[in-house]
SENUPA-172598 format. One record per residue (C-alpha): x negated, y, z negated; residue in three letters. Coordinates in steps of 0.2 Angstrom, whole numbers, plus 2048, in hexadecimal, padded with zeros to 3 digits. Each point is the difference from the previous one (the first is absolute). Layout:
XYZALA...
END
This chain:
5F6DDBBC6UNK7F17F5800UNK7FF7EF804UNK7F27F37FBUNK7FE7EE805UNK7F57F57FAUNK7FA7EE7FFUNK7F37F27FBUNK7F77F480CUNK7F37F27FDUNK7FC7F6810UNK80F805808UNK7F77FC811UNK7FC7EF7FCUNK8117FC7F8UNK80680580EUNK80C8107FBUNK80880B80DUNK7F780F7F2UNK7F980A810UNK814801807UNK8088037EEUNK7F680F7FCUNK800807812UNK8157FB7FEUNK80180D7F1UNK7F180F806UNK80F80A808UNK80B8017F0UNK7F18047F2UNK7F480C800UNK7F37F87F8UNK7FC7EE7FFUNK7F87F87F1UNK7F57EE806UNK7F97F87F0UNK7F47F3808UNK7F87F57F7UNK7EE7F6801UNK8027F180BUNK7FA7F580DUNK807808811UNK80080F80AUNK8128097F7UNK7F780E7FDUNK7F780580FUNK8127FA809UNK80980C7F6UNK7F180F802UNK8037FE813UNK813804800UNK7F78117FFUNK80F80B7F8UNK7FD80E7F6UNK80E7FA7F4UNK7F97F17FCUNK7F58047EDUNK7F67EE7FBUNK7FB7FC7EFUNK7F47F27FEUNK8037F37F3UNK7FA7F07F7UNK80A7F37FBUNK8017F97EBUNK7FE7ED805UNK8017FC7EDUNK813808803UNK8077EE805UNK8127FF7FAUNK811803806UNK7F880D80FUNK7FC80F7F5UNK7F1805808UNK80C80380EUNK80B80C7F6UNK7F080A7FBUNK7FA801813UNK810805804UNK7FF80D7F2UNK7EF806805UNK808806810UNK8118087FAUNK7F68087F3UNK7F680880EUNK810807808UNK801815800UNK8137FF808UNK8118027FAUNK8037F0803UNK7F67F0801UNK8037F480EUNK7F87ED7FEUNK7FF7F4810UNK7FB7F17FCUNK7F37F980FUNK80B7F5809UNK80E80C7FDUNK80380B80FUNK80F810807UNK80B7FF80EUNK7FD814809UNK8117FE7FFUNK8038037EEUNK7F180E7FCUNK80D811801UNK80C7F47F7UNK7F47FF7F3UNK7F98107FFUNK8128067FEUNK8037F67F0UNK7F08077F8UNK805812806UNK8137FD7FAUNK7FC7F57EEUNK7EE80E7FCUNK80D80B7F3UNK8077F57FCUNK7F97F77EFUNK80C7F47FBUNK7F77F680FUNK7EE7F97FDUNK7FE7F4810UNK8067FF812UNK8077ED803UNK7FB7F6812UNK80B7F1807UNK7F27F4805UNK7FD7F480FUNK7F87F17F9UNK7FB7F8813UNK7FA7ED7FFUNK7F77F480BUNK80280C80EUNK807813804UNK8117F8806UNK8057F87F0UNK7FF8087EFUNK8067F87F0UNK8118057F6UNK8057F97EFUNK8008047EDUNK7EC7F9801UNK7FB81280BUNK8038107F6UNK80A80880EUNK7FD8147F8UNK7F28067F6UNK7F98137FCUNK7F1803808UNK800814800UNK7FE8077EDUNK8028107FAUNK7EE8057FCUNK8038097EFUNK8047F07F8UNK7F47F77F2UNK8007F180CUNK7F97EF800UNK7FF7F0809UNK7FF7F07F7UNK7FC7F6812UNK7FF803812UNK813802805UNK80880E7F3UNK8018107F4UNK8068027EEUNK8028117F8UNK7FA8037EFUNK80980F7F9UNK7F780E7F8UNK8018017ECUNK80C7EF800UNK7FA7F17F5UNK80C7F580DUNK7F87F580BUNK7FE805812UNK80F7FD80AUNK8047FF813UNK80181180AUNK811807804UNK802801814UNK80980480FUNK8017F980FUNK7F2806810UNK80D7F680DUNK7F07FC807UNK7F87F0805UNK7F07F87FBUNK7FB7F280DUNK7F67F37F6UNK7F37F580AUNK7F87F67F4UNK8097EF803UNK7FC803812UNK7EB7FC801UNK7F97F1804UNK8037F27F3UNK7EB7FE801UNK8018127F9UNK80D7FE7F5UNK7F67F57F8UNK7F08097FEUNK80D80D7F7UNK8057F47F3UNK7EF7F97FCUNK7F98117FCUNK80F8077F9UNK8047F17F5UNK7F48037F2UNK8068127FCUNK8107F97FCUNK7FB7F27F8UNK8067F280AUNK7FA7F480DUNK7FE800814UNK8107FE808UNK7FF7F7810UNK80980A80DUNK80C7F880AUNK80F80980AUNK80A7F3805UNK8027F97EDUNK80F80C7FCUNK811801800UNK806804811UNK8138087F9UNK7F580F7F9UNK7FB805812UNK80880B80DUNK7FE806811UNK7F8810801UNK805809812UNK7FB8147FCUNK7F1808803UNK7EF8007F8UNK7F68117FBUNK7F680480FUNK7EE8017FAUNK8057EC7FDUNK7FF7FC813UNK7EF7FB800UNK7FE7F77F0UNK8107F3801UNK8037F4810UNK80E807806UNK8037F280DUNK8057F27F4UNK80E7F9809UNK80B7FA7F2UNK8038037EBUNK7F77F57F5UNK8067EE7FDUNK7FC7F97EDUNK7FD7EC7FEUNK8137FB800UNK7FB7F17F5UNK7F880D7F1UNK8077F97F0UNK8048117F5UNK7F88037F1UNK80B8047F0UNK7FA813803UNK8057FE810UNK8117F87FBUNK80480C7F4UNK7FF80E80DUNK80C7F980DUNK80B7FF7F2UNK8008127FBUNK801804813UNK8107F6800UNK80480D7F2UNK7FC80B808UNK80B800810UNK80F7F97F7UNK7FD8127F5UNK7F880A80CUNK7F28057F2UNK7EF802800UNK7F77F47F4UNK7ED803803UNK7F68087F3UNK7FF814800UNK7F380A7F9UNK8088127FEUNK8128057FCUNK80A80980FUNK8058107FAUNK813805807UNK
END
């Protein structure tokens, strides 16, 4: 079994992503490691050349400015990278997305036990969506809580944006469909909410136009405070020297925040939700049984 990982950066150093942790997070699992970097203002590149591992592979890119709508120029960077990929299976880390050391053999013994079997076309990860600082992370119907990140690398695949994969099937006139999936029961530790607010915003006035939409302006304590939780475990050791880890307390949001209606809606399905005891949030792939 061969395992590729892969990924795209873009002044991931001035944004302030943890990219140098996530990719070192996932060298002991893969055996190559595809980095699609593309032209930009800041030294990504070098930072990634200096990691010095011979799995690491870069492809040099440029990015379609002109491609300005709902972040499809992130779904071809993305592609560029899987398409690079020589493994079995394909394993994509987003930049502020990081592995616990805890859950590598857990992984690679999904990968090992689901590789004959066809029926499954992606590996599922229960995700850590930490927020305003890494004691606190943010739970509700608003956070996709699971999502496929390792794809079986036979597949016609495509990504329409940045976060997920659809299958088109060969010879089928249907239209393409989410990937049927199992479970990794394996964690993906998520950092992006965790950045300075200064950075956060630099990340949504550059990212803004690819989407076609406006600069947000960042502020963590504008959000409802119910959706956050205590988080008490460990973090992935290559994250000791990014993240503060003396913070004394979790995050407190602005008690007086008036919700929006998205925001309103969402704590209503979470009410839903533990009265049911169902999931709600939006799932890209179907769970194979």
């Amino acid at each position: 079994m061969k395992v590729s990982c892969f990924t795209f950066l873009r002044n991931a150093h001035i944004l302030g992503y943890p990219f140098i942790e996530s990719i070192r997070s996932a060298l002991p699992l893969c055996d190559e490691y595809v980095v699609n970097v593309g032209d930009g203002d800041d030294d990504t590149l070098e930072m990634v050349q200096a990691i010095g591992s011979p799995k690491i592979r870069i492809i040099r890119s440029r990015w379609n400015e002109k491609m300005r709508t709902k972040g499809y120029v992130y779904g071809q960077q993305k592609c560029v990278a899987l398409f690079n990929c020589t493994g079995d299976w394909a394993f994509y880390l987003e930049a502020d997305e990081v592995l616990h050391e805890d859950d590598i053999p857990v992984i690679r013994r999904a990968m090992e036990t689901r590789l004959a079997d066809e029926r499954v076309e992606a590996l599922v990860f229960d995700f850590i969506h930490f927020y305003g600082n890494h004691r606190t992370y943010a739970s509700s119907p608003a956070w996709y809580r699971r999502e496929a990140r390792i794809i079986r690398n036979s597949l016609r695949v495509f990504a329409p944006d940045g976060l997920f994969f659809l299958v088109l099937d060969p010879g089928s006139n249907k239209k393409s469909r989410y990937p049927r999936a199992a479970l990794a029961d394996a964690r993906i530790f998520h950092y992006g909410w965790v950045r300075s607010q200064e950075q956060m915003g630099e990340k949504s006035r550059r990212v803004a136009g690819y989407w076609g939409g406006q600069t947000t302006v960042i502020d963590y304590s504008k959000i409802d405070g119910r959706m956050l939780r205590e988080y008490s475990g460990s973090h992935p050791a290559v994250m000791r020297g990014w993240l503060p880890m003396d913070e004394p307390a979790v995050f407190r949001p602005d008690p007086g925040y008036r919700l929006s209606p998205r925001e309103r809606r969402h704590r209503i399905l979470q009410k839903i939700e533990d009265v049911l005891g169902v999931d709600l949030t939006k799932k890209h792939f179907r769970l194979v049984r």
